[in-house]
N, C-alpha and C positions, 0 to 999 in steps of 0.2 A: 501463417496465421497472423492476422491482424492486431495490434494492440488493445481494439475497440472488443474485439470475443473473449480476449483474457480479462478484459474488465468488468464484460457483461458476465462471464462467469462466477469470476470473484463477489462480485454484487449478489448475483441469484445465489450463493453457497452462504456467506454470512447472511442473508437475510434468511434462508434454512433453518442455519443455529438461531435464528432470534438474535442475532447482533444487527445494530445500528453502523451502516455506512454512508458518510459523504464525501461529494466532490469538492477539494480542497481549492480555493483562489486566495493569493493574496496583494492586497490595496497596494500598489507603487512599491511590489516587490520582486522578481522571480526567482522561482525554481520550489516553487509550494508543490509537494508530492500530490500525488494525485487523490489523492483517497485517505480519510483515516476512518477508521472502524473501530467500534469500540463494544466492548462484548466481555464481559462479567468482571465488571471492574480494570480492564486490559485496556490499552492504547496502545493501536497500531498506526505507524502512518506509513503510506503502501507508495511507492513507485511503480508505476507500472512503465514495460518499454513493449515491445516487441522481441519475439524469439531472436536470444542473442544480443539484443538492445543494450547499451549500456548507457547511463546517466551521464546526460552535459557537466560540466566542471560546474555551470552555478548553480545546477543541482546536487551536484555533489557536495558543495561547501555551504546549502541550506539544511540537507542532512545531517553533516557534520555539527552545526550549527544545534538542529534537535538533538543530536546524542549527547551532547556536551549538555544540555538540560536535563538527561535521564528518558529519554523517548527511543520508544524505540522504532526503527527506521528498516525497512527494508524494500528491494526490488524484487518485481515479480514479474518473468517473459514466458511462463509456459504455463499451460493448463496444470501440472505438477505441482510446479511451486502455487496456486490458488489453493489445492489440496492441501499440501503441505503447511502451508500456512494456518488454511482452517483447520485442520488437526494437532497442531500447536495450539492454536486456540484452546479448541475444545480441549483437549487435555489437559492442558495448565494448571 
């Protein structure tokens, strides 16, 4: 599976719930996650890889970077974890 179906899913499930997702860039910076989503008062900021995928080191240390703000931060490689996620959500 592609990284590009885990994200197109994730997009179409939060926009289901009625949450708000964007695609994250940042100016003369890397390693901006891919995605945050934000859904009844929650901020999410999403990594997305591919099945098994894990985060480059200066994404790993932009992450680190948000949690140290209070953000919260996660990676997502499998159709599971997009569920998982949005049933975190939802439920929260």
């Amino acid at each position: 599976m592609k990284e590009s179906a885990i994200e197109k899913a994730l997009c179409a499930r939060i926009a289901e719930l009625g949450g708000t997702i964007h695609k994250i860039r940042w100016v003369n910076r890397k390693g901006a996650p891919d995605r945050v989503i934000m859904y009844r008062g929650k901020t999410v900021w999403v990594e997305l890889k591919r099945p098994g995928g894990k985060p480059e080191a200066h994404q790993q240390r932009a992450h680190q970077r948000l949690r140290a703000m209070g953000q919260h931060v996660v990676v997502v490689d499998t159709l599971a974890g997009v569920h998982a996620l949005a049933a975190e959500l939802h439920h929260a």
